[in-house]
C-alpha atoms as a printed R data frame, in Angstrom:
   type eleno elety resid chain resno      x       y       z
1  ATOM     1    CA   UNK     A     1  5.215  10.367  -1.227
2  ATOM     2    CA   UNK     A     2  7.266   7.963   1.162
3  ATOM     3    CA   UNK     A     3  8.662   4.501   0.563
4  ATOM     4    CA   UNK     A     4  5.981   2.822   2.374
5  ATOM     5    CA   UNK     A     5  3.214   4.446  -0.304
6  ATOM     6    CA   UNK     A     6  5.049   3.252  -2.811
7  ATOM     7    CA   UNK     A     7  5.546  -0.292  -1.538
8  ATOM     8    CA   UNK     A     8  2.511  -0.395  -0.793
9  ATOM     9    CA   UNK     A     9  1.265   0.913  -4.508
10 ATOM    10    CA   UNK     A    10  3.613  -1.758  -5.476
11 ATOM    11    CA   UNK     A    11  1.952  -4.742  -3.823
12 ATOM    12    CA   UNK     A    12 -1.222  -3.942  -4.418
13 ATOM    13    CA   UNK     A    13 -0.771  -3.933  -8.330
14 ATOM    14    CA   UNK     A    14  1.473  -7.267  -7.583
15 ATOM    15    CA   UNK     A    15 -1.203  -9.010  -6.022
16 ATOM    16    CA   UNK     A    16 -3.843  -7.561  -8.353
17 ATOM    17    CA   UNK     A    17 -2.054  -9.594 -11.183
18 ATOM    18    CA   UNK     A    18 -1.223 -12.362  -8.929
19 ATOM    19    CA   UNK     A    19 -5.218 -12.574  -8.573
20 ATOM    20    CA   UNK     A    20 -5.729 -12.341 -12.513
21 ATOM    21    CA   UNK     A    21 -3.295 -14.646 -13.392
22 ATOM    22    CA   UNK     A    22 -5.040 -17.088 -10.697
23 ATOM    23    CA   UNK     A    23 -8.249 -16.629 -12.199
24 ATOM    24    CA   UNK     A    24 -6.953 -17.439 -15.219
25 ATOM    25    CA   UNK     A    25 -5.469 -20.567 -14.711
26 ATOM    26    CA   UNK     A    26 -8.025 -21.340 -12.353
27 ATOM    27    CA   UNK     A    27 -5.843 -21.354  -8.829
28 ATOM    28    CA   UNK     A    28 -7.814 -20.951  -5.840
29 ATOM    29    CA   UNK     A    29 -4.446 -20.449  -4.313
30 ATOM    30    CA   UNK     A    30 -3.127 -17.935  -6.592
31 ATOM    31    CA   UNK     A    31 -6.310 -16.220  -6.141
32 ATOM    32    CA   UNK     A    32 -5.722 -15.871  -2.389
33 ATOM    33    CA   UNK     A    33 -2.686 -14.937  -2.436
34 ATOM    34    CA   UNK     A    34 -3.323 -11.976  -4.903
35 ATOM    35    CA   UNK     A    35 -5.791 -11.158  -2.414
36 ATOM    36    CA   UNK     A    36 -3.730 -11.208   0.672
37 ATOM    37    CA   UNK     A    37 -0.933  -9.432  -1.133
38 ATOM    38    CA   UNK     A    38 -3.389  -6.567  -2.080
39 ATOM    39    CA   UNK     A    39 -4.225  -6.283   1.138
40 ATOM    40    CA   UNK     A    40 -1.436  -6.389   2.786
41 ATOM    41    CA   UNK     A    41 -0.352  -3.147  -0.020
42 ATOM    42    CA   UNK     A    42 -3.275  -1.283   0.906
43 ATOM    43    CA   UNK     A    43 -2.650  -1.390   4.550
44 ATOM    44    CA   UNK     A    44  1.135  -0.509   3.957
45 ATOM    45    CA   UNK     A    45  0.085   2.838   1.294
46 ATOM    46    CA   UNK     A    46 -2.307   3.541   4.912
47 ATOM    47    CA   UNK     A    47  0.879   3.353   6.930
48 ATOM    48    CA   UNK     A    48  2.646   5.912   4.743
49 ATOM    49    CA   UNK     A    49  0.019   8.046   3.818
50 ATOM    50    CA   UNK     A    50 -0.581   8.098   8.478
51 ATOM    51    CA   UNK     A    51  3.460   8.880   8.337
52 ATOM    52    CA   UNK     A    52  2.873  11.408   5.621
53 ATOM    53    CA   UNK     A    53  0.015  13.520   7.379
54 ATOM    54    CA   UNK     A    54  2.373  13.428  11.206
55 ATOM    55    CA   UNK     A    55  5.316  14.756   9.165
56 ATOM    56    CA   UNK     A    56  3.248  17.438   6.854
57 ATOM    57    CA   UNK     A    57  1.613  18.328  10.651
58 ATOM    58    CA   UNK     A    58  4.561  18.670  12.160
59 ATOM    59    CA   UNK     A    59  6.214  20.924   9.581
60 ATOM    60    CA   UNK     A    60  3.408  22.998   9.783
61 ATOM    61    CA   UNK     A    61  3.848  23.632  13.876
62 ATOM    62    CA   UNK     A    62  7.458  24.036  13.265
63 ATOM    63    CA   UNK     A    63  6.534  26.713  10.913
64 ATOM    64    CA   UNK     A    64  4.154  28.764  12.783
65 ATOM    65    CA   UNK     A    65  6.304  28.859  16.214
66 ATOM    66    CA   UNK     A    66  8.345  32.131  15.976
């Protein structure tokens, strides 16, 4: 796991409560910006998990040259 999966982990849950608590109080705003924050953390986790499979593949080449 890199640092932008976790980040990205990170905002997701962030903006997941930032949604809740906008529901709760009844914030349109709040509510968007949980949104946007969630997706902006589930496009980051895609950017690490794209820089995760390029690194795993190229171990694996480096392996298999002799």
């Amino acid at each position: 796991m890199n640092k932008d999966q976790v980040k990205g982990a990170v905002k997701d849950v962030a903006g997941k409560v930032q949604e809740k608590a906008g529901k709760a109080t009844d914030s349109t705003e709040h509510r968007a910006k949980g949104l946007a924050k969630q997706v902006e953390g589930k496009a980051q986790k895609k950017v690490g998990d794209a820089k995760e499979i390029l690194e795993d593949d190229a171990e694996n080449k480096n392996r298999s040259i002799p």
